[in-house]
C-alpha positions as CSV (number, residue, x, y, z in Angstrom):
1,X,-47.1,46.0,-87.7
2,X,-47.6,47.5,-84.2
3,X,-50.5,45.5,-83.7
4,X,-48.7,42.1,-84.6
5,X,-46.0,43.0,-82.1
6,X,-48.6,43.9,-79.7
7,X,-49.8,40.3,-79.9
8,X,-46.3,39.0,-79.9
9,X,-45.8,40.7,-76.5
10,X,-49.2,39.2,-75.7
11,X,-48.5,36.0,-75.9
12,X,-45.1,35.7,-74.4
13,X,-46.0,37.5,-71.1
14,X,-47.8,34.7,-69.5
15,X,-44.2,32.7,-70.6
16,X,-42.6,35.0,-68.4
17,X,-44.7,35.1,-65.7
18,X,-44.5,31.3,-65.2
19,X,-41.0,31.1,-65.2
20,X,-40.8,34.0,-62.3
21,X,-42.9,31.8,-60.7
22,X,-41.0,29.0,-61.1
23,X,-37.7,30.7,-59.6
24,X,-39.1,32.0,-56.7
25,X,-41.1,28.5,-56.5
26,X,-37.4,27.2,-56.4
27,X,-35.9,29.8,-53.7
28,X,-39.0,29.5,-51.3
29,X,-38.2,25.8,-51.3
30,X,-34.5,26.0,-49.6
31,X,-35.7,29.2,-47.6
32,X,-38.3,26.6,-46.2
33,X,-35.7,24.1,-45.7
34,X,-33.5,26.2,-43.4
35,X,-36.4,27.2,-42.0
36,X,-37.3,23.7,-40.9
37,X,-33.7,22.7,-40.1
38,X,-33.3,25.5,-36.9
39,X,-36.4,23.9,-35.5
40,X,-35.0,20.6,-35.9
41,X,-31.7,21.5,-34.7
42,X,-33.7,23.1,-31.3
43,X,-35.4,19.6,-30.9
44,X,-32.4,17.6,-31.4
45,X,-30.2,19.6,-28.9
46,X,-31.9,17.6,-26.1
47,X,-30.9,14.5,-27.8
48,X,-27.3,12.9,-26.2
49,X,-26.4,12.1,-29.5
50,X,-26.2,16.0,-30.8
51,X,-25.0,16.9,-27.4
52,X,-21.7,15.6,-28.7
53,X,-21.9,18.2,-31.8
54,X,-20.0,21.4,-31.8
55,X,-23.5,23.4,-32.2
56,X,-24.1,22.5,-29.0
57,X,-21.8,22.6,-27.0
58,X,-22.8,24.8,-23.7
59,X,-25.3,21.9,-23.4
60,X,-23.0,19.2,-23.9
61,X,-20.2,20.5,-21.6
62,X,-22.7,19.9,-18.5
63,X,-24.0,16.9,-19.8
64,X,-20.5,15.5,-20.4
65,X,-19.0,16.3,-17.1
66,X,-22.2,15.0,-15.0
67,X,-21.4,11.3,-17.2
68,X,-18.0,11.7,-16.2
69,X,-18.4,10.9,-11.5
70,X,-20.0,7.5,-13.3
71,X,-15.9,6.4,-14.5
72,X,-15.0,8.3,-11.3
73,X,-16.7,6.3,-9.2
74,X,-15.5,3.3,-10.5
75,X,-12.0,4.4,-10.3
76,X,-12.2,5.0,-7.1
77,X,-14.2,1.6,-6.0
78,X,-10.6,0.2,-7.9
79,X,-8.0,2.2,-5.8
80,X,-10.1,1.9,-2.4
81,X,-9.4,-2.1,-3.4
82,X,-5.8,-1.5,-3.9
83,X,-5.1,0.6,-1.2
84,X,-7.1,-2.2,1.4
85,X,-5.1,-4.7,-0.3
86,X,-1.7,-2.4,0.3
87,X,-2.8,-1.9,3.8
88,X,-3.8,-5.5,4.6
89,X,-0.4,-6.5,2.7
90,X,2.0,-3.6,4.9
91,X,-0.4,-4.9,7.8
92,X,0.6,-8.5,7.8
93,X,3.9,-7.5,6.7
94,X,4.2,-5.6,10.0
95,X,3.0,-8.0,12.6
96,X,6.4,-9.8,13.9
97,X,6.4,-12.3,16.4
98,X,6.9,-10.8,19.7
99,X,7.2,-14.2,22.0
100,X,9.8,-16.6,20.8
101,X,8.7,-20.4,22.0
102,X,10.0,-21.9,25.0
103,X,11.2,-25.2,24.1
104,X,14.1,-26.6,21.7
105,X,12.0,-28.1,19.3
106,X,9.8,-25.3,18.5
107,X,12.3,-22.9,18.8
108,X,14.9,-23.6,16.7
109,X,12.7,-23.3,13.7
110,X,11.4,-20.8,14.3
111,X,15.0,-19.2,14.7
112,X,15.7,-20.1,11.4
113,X,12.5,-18.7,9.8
114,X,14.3,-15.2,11.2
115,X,10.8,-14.4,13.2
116,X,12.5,-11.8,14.9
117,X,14.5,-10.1,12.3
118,X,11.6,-7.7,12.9
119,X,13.3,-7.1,16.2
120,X,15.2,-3.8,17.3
121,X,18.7,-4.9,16.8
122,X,21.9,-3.5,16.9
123,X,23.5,-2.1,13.5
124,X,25.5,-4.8,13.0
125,X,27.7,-7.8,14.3
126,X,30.6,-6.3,16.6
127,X,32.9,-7.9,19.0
128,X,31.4,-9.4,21.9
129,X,32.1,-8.3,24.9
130,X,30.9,-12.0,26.8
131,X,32.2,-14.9,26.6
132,X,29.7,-15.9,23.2
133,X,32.3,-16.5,20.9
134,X,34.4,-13.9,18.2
135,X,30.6,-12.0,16.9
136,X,27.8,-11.2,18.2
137,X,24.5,-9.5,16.6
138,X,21.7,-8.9,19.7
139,X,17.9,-8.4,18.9
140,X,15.3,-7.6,21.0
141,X,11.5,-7.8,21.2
142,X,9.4,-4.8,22.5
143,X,8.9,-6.0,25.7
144,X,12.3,-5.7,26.8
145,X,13.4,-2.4,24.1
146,X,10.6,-0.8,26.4
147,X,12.4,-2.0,29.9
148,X,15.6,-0.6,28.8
149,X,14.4,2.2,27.9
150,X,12.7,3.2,31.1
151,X,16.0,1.8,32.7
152,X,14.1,-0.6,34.7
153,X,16.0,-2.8,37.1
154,X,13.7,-5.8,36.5
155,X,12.5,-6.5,32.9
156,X,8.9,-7.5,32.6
157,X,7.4,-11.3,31.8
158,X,7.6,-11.5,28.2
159,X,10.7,-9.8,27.7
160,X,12.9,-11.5,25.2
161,X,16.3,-11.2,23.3
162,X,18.1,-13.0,20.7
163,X,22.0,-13.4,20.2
164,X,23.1,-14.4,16.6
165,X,26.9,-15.3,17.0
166,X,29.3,-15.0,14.2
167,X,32.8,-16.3,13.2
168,X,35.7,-14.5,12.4
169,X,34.1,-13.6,9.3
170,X,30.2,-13.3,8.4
171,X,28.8,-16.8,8.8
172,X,26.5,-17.2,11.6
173,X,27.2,-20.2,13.7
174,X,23.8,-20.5,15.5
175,X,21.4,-18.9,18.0
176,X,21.6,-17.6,22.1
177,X,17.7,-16.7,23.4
178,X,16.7,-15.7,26.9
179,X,12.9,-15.3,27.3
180,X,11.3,-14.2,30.9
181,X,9.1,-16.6,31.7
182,X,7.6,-15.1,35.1
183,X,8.0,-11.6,36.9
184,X,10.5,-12.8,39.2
185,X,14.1,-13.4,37.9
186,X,14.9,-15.8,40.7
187,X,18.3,-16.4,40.1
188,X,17.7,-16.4,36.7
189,X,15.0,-19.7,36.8
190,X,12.6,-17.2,36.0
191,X,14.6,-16.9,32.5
192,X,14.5,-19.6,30.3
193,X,17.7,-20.1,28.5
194,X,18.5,-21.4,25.0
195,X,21.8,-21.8,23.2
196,X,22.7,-23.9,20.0
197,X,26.1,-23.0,18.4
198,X,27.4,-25.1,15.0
199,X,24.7,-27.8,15.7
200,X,25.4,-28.7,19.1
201,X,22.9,-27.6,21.8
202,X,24.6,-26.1,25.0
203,X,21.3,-24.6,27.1
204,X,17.2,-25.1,26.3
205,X,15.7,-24.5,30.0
206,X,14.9,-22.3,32.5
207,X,17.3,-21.7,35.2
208,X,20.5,-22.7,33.0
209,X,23.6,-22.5,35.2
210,X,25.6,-22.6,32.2
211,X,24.0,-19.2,31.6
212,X,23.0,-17.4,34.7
213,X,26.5,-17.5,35.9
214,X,27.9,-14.9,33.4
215,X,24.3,-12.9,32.6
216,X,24.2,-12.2,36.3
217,X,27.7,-10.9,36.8
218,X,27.0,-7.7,34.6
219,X,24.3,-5.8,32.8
220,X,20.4,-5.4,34.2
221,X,18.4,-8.3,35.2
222,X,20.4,-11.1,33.0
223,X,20.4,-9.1,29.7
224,X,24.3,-8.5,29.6
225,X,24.2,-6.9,26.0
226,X,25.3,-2.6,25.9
227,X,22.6,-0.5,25.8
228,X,21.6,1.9,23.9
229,X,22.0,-1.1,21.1
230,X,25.8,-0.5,19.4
């Protein structure tokens, strides 16, 4: 009896033996496969695509930013355009005709283009204090801002101002311009003189008597308008 169990255990122990190899045969295999996968993982770091991956991410934070000055860059190319365009825009916006023309039929459009709104005015229409009409609204260019300033007693060539009058309520009813013409005043000939009120043309010379007689009763060097501007 011993000796056919002896046999029986004979025989079955090569069984066993095969099927311990076959587990460990089975757990090498995944033990090999994590081996593998930290060496692949180490070769794929340096790839972009698996600097994107959470495993790592040291490595992809630097690579990130350094893509990053590339949108920068454009951005920036886009605002330098917008800000030229806003400074070309405020630039153009800024330049105001300093020199009104010198003859009727040049000026009085370009009075009604309002050229020289740009013009240091006075806060509002107020009384006048001459004889043009009930309102009166008084711009004037640099030239002659600068002159009054200084409190010159003879304004400079170039110096220029324009008179809006006004009814009794807010309507404008036309245009008064002086515009030195020369550094002498002469008399006021070195002044040319323009005046159109409700259509009608009164003045558009230099020298108008119609003009000079009042401008050079009061005020400095034919500009009869309170300064500082009201």
């Amino acid at each position: 009896m011993r000796t056919a169990t002896a046999l029986a255990l004979t025989l079955l122990l090569p069984c066993a033996c095969t099927d311990s190899t076959g587990d460990e045969s089975t757990t090498v295999a995944p033990t090999s496969t994590a081996t593998s996968a930290p060496g692949t993982s180490d070769d794929t770091t340096t790839a972009p695509g698996t600097t994107d991956d959470g495993s790592t991410t040291d490595d992809g934070s630097t690579t990130s930013p350094t893509t990053s000055p590339t949108t920068t860059d454009d951005t920036t190319g886009d605002t330098t355009g917008d800000t030229t365009s806003a400074e070309e825009s405020s630039s153009t916006g800024s330049e105001v005709d300093q020199l009104p023309p010198t003859n009727g039929a040049e000026l009085l459009p370009w009075l009604q283009s309002e050229a020289y709104v740009g013009w240091t005015s006075e806060s509002a229409p107020h009384p006048s204090t001459g004889p043009h009409f009930q309102g009166v609204w008084t711009f004037v260019n640099d030239a002659l801002l600068s002159s009054l300033e200084a409190g010159n007693a003879m304004h400079p060539e170039g110096a220029a101002s324009v008179k809006e009058p006004f009814d009794a309520g807010v309507s404008r009813l036309g245009w008064s311009v002086i515009d030195k013409v020369q550094p002498d005043s002469a008399g006021g000939a070195g002044w040319y003189w323009y005046e159109i009120f409700d259509g009608a043309v009164f003045a558009d010379g230099t020298g108008e008597a119609l003009c000079t007689g009042c401008h050079s009763a009061a005020g400095t060097d034919f500009f009869r308008s309170p300064f500082p501007l009201q």
